[in-house]
N, C-alpha and C positions, 0 to 999 in steps of 0.2 A: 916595652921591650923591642929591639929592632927586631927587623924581619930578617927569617933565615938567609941565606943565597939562594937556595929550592926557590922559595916561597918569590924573592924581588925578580928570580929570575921568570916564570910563572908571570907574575904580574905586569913585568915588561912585554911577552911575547904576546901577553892577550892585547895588551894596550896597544903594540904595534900593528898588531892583524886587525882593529878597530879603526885606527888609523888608514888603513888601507881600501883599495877596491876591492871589498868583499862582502858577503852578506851579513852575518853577524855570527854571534859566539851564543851559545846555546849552553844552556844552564840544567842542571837540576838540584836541587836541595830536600832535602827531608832528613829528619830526624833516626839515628839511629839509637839502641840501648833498649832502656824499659818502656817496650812499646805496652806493656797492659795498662800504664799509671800517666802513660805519655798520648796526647796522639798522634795518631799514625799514617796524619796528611801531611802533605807537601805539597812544593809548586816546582813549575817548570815554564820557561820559556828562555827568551832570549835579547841581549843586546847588541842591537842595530850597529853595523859598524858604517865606516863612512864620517864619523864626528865623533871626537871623544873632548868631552868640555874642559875648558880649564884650567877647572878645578879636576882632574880628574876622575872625575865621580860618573862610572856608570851609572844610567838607573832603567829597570822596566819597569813600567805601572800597570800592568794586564796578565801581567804571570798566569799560569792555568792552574788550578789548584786542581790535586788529588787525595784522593783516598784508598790505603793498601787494603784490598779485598772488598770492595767498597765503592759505590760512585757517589760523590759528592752530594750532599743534599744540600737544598737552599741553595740561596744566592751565592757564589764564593767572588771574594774579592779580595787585593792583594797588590804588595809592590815589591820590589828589590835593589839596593842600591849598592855600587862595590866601589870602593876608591882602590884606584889601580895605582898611586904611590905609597899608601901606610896600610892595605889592607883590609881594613875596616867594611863591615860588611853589616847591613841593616837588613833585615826584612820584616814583613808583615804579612797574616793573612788572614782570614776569618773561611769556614767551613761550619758549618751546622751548627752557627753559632757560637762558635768557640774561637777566639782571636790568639792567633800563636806568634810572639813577637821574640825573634832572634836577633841579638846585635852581639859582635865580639870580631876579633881580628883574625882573617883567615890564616892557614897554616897548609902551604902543601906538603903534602903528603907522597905523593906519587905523580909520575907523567910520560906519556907516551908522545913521544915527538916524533915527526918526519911523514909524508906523504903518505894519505890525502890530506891529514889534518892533525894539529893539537890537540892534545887533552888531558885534558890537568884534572887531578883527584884533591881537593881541599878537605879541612876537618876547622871545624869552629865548635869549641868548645864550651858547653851548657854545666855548669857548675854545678854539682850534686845528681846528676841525672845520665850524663850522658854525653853526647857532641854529633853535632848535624854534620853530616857529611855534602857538601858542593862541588858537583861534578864540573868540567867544561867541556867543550867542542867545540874549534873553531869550524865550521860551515863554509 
């Protein structure tokens, strides 16, 4: 399905602000809906602007994993990757041993534009459950 005009337009502005002299674009992702059946960590971090490859394919591989009411047990580890032409958005994480793997094509939602910064509201859709919401902020 093409992307909406929201959503390309979204994904050009981060891609341009990537492109530029700046620090980078700051993420959060977690899961919203049936948090009893669900869990109820996420990650957060950010990509590096300065170079955007390409392929246009964002990626971070050190995201910070959380937990809502909750600090993280165990090791957590984690990545995220977003293609800033079709949308497409990978991640992975593991928390207290539970590996939570999101892949589907983002959808903006909402966004505030104009000084200091961008920031775009995404929704990616989990079939039968739910849909993880991906914030941004350009930095």
């Amino acid at each position: 399905m093409p992307l909406s005009s929201q959503t390309h337009h979204a994904l050009k502005v981060i891609r341009d602000y990537l492109e530029g002299d700046n620090e980078a674009v700051q993420y959060e992702l977690e899961f919203m809906a049936d948090q009893v059946s669900q869990s109820s960590s996420g990650i957060i971090g950010g990509f590096q602007a300065g170079d955007v490859p390409s392929n246009d394919v964002v990626t971070d591989n050190s995201p910070q994993v959380f937990e809502l009411n909750a600090s993280p047990a165990g090791s957590s580890t984690g990545s995220v990757s977003l293609d800033l032409k079709d949308g497409q958005l990978a991640a992975t994480w593991t928390n207290s041993a539970t590996t939570i793997n999101v892949s589907g094509e983002v959808r903006c939602v909402g966004s505030l534009s104009g000084h200091p910064s961008d920031r775009f509201l995404f929704v990616v859709e989990e079939p039968r459950t739910g849909f993880y919401v991906l914030t941004t902020t350009n930095i």
